[in-house]
N, C-alpha and C positions, 0 to 999 in steps of 0.2 A: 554556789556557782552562779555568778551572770545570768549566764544559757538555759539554765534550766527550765525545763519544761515552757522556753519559747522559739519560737519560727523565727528570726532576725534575716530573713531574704524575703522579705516583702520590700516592696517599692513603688514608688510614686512614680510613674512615667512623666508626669507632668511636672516634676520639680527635677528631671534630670533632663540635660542636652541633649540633642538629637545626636546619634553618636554615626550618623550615615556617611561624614567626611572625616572620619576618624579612621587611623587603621591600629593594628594591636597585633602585637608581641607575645606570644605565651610560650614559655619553659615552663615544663611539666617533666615532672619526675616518675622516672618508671617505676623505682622502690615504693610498695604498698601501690601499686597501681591496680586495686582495686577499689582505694580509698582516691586517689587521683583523677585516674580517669569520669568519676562521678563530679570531682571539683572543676574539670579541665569541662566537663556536660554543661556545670552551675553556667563556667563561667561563658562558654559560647554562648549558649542557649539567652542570657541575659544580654549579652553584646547585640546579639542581630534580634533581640526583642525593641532595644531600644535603637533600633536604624542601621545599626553595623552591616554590612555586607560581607559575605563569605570571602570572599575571596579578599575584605582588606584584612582576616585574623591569620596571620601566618604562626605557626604550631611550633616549636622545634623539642625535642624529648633528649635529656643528660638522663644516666643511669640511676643518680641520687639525688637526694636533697641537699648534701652537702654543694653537687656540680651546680647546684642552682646560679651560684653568685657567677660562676665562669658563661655560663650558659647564656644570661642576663647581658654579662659584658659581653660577649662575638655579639651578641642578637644588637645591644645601641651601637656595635660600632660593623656593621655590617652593612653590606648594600642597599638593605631596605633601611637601615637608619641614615645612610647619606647621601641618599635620593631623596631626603623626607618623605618616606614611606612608611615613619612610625611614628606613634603621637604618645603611645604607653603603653609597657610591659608588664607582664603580669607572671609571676612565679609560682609556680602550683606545686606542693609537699608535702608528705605528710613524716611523721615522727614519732614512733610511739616509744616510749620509758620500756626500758629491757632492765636487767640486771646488773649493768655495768652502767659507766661514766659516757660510755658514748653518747648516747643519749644528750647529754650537756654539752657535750664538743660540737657535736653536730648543730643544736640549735642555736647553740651561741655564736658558732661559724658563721652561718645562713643568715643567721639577723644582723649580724655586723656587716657581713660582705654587701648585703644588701642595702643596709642602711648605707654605708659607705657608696655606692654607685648613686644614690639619690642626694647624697652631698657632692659627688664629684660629676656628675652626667649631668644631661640635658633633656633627657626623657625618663620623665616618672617610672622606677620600680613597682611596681602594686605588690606586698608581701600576702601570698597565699599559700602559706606554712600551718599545715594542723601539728602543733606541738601536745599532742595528747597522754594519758597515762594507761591509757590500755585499750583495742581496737572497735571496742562496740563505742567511747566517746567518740572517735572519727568516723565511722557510721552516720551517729549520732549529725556529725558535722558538715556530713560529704551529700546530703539529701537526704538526711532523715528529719527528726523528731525537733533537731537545733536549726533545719534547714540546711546550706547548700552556702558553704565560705567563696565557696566560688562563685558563685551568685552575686553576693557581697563584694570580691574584688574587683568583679567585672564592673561595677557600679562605682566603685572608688576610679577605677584605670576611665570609663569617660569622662568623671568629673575632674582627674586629674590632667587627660588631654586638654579637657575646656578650658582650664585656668593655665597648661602651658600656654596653649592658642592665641588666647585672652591678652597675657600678660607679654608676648615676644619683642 
């Protein structure tokens, strides 16, 4: 395993952009919203580490991880997206392997639907999907032992703002 027995939410403040004229987008999924809400913590908590202000991360909660791709689309084509009120979104889920195929539906859904808005939008998706196989690895993912995915996506979604901003 990659992860194993490392911390991957560590960061360099000083090689990431100031993210204080940035504002952010976050769908967060209720299912496993014990494992969620730790990743939706990662990723605030890193946003207004690196300059983000409170009031530019507007929240919005779908029931699942599958609603994520739906969720994603209203948030870029919403009032905050066409006022330019958003610069990157960020999808927060988690997945664990059950005994049936859902499992595979579900994550192959969410990655497509996702991938798909970052081919077809104008504001960066940030994928923060824990695809795990059983709930101590999301633990493991959510602020434990592998550190905090949200963390990590918060850190993709300002570098992805800077290079929307950069390149317009």
């Amino acid at each position: 395993m990659a992860t194993e027995n490392h911390n991957l939410s560590h960061y360099d403040k000083a090689t990431i952009p100031n993210a204080k004229d940035f504002r952010f987008g976050i769908v967060v999924s209720e299912w496993n919203n014990n494992i969620t809400e730790g990743l939706w913590q990662g990723a605030f908590d890193a946003l207004t580490d690196c300059g983000a202000l409170k009031e530019n991360i507007v929240r919005w909660n779908v029931p699942g991880t599958f609603e994520l791709t739906y969720g994603a689309a209203r948030l870029s084509k919403s009032i905050y997206a066409q006022s330019g009120m958003l610069d990157a979104i960020i999808v927060i889920g988690c997945v664990i392997r059950g005994e049936t195929k859902h499992f595979d539906f579900v994550c192959e859904g969410v990655t497509q639907g996702i991938k798909d808005l970052n081919l077809s939008g104008d504001i960066p998706v940030i994928f923060c999907v824990l695809t795990d196989n059983n709930m101590q690895q999301s633990i493991d993912r959510s602020g434990g032992k592998h550190g905090n995915k949200g963390t990590e996506a918060a850190i993709a979604a300002i570098k992805m703002a800077a290079l929307r901003r950069d390149t317009k």
